[in-house]
DOKOL-12207 format. One line per 2 residues: number of its first residue (from 1); their letters; for each residue x, z, y of N, C-alpha, C, O. Coordinates in steps of 0.1 Angstrom, whole numbers, always signed. Layout:
N
NUM) a) X:Z:Y:X:Z:Y:X:Z:Y:X:Z:Y ~ ...;
***
This chain:
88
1) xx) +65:-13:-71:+63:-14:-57:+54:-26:-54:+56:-36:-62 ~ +46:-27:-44:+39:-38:-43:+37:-36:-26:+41:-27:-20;
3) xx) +31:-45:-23:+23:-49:-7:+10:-51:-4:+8:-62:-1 ~ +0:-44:-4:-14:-41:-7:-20:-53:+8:-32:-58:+9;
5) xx) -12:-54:+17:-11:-58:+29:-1:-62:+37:+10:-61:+32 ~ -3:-68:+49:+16:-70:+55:+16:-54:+66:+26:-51:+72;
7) xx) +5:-47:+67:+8:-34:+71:+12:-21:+66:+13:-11:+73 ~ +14:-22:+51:+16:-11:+48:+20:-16:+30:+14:-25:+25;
9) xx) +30:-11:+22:+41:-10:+17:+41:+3:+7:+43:+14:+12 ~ +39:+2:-7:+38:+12:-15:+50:+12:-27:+59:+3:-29;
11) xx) +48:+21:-32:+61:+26:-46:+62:+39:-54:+65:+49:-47 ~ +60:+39:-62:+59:+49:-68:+71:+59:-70:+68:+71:-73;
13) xx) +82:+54:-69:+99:+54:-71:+94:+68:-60:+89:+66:-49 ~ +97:+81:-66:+103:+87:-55:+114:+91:-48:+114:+98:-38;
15) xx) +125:+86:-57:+137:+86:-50:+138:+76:-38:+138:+80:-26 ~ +137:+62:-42:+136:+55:-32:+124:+57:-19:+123:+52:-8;
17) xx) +115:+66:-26:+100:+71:-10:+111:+77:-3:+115:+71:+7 ~ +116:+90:-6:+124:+97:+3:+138:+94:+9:+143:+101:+18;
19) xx) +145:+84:+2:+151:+77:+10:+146:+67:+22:+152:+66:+32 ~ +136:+62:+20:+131:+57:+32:+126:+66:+36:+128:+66:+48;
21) xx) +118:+77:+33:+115:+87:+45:+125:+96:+55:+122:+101:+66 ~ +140:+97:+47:+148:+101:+51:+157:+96:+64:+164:+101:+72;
23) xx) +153:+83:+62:+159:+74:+69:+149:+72:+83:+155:+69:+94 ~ +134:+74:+85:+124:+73:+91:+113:+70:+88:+104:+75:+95;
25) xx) +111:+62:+76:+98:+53:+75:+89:+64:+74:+92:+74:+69 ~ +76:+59:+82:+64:+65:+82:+59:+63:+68:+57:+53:+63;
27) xx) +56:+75:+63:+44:+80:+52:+33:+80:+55:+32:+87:+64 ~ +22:+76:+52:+9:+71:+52:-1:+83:+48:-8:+91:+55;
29) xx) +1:+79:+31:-6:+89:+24:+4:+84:+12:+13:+75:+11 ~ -2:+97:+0:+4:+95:-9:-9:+102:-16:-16:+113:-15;
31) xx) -9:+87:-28:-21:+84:-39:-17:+91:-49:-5:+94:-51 ~ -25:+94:-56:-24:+101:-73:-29:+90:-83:-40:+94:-85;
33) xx) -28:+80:-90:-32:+72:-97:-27:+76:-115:-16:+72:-119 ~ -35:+83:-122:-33:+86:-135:-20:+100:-132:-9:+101:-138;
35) xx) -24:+105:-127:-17:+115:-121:+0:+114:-120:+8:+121:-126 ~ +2:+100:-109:+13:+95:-109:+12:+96:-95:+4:+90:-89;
37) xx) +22:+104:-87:+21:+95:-76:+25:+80:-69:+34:+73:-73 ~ +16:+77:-58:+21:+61:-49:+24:+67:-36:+18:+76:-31;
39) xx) +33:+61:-32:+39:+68:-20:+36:+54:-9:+41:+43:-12 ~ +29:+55:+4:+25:+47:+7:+30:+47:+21:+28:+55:+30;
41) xx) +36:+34:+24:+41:+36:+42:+38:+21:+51:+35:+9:+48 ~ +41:+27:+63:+38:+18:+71:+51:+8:+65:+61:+12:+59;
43) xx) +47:-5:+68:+59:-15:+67:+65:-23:+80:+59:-31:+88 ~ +74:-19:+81:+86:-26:+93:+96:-31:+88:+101:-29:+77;
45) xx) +102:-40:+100:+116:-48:+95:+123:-33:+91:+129:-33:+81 ~ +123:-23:+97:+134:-14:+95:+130:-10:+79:+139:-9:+70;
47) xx) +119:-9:+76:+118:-5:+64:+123:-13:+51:+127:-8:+40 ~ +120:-24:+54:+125:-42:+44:+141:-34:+45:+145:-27:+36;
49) xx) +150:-36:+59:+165:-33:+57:+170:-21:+51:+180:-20:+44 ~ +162:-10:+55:+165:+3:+47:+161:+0:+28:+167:+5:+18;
51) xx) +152:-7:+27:+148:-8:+10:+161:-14:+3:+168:-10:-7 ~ +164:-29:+13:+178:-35:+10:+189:-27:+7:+194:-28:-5;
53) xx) +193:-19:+17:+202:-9:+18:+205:+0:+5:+215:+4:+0 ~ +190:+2:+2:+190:+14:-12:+193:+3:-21:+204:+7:-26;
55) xx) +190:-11:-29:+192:-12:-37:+204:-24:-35:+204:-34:-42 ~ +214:-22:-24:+223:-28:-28:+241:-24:-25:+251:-29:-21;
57) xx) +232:-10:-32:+245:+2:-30:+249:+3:-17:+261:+5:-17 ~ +244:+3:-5:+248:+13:+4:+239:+19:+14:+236:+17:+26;
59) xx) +234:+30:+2:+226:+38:+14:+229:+53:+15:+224:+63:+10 ~ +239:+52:+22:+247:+64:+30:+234:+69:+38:+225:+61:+42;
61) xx) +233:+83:+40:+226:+92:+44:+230:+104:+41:+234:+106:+29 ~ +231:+115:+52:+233:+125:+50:+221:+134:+40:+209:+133:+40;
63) xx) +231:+143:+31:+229:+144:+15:+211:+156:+22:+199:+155:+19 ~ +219:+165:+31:+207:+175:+32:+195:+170:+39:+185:+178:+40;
65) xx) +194:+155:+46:+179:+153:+51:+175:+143:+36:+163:+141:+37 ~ +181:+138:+25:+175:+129:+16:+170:+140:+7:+159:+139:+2;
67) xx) +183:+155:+5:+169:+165:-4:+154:+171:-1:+143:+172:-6 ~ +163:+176:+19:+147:+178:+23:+135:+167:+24:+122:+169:+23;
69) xx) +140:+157:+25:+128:+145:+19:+120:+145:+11:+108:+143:+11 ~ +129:+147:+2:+129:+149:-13:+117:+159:-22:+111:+159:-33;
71) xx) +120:+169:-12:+117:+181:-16:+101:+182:-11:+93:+189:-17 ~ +98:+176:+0:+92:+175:+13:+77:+165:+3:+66:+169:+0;
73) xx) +82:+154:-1:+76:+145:-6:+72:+151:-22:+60:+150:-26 ~ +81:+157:-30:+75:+163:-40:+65:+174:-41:+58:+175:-51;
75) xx) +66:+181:-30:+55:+186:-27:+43:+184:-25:+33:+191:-29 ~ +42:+173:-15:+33:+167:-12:+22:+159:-25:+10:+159:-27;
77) xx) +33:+153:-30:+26:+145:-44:+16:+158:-53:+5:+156:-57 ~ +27:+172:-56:+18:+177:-63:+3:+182:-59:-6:+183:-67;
79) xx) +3:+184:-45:-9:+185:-38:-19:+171:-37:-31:+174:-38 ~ -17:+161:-37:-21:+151:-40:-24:+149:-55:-36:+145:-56;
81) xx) -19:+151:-66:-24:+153:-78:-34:+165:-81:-44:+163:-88 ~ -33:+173:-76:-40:+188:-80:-53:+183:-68:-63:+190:-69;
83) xx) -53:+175:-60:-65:+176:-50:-74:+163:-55:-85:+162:-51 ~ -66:+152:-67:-73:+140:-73:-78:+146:-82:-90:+145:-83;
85) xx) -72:+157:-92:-79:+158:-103:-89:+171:-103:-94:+176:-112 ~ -91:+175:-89:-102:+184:-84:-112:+178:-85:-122:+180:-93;
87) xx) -111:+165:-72:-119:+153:-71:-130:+154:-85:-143:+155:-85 ~ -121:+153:-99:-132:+144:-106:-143:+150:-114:-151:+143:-120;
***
């Protein structure tokens, strides 16, 4: 995970992308780098306390919006890989 800026907030982790997407955080775009995805979002205080939240065991969320997240986001990446490796 890194900070490319103080506007915007990346990670590769997609468990933790769709927990914060689950939670709200805005999704940006999502990069294909070595046919990996980067999941990339706006950054807000809410997003810093939701990241907290996930890694310090309590990030309660209801189970069916973190799969559809989940599910939502994995999708998206493979469309993002299949549309980089068109690109080249």
């Amino acid at each position: 995970m890194s900070n490319d800026s103080s506007k915007y907030w990346k990670t590769p982790d997609i468990h933790l992308a769709a927990f914060l997407y689950a939670r709200g955080a805005v999704v940006v775009g999502i990069d294909a780098v070595d046919r990996k995805p980067i999941y990339s979002f706006v950054d807000s205080t809410d997003r810093q306390a939701w990241y907290s939240d996930y890694h310090t065991g309590s990030p309660f969320i209801d189970v069916r919006i973190y799969v559809y997240a989940w599910r939502d986001l994995q999708q998206k990446s493979r469309r993002a890989i299949l549309e980089s490796h068109e690109a080249r």
